[in-house]
C-alpha positions in Angstrom: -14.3 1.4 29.3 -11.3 1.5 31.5 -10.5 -2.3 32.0 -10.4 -2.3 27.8 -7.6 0.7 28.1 -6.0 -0.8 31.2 -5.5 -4.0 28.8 -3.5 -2.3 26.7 -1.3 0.0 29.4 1.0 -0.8 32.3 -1.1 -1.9 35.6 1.3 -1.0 38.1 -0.1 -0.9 41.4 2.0 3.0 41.9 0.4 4.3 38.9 -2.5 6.6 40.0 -5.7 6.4 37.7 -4.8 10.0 35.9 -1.6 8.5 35.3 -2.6 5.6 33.7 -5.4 7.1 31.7 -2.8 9.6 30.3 -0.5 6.9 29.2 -3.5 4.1 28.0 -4.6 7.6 25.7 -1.0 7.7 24.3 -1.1 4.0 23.8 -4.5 4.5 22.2 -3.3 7.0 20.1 0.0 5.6 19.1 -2.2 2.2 17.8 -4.8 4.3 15.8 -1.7 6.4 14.3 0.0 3.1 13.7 -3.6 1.4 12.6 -4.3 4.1 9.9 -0.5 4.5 8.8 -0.9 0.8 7.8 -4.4 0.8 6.4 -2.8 3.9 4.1 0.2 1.8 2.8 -1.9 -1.7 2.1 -4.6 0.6 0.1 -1.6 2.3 -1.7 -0.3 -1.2 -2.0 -3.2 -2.9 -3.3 -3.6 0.4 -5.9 0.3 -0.1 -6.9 -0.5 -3.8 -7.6 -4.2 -3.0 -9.3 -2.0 -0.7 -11.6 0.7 -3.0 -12.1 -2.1 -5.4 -13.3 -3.8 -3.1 -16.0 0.2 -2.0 -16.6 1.5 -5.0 -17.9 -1.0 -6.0 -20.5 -0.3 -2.8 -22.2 3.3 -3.3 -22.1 3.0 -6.6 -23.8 0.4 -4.7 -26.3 3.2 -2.3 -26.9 6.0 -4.8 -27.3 3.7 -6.5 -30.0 2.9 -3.3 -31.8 6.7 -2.8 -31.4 7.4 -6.0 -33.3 4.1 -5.8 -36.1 5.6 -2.2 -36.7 9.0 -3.6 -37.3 7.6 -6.5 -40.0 5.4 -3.6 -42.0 9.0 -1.7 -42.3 10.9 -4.5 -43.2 8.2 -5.0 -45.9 8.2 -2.0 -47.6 12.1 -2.1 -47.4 11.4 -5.4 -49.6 9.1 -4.1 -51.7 11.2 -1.2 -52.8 14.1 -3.4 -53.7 
């Protein structure tokens, strides 16, 4: 267990053992801080792009209603004339 969290701190021969497991457990918990901050921002990332999928398709739907709407009123506009 300690040569995994010595791998990841300063190995100084001065550092005593309580010094360096204090400072490999701030390490450690920097990386999982860091680890989850980025798993949280490529989920929301990966939503924001799921949603932009299922987005767009609906905005083209709309922009074609849009349009269709516009032919029917210029219809009746002819008609009545």
């Amino acid at each position: 267990m300690e040569i995994v969290l010595e791998s990841s701190c300063s190995s100084s021969p001065r550092v005593t053992d309580g010094e360096r497991m204090r400072e490999c457990w701030k390490m450690t918990v920097f990386q999982h801080h860091k680890i989850s901050m980025l798993a949280v921002m490529d989920r929301e990332r990966s939503e924001w792009l799921e949603g932009q999928k299922y987005e767009s398709p609906t905005d083209e739907q709309k922009s074609k209603q849009k349009k269709e709407r516009e032919r029917e009123r210029e219809r009746e506009r002819e008609e009545e004339r």
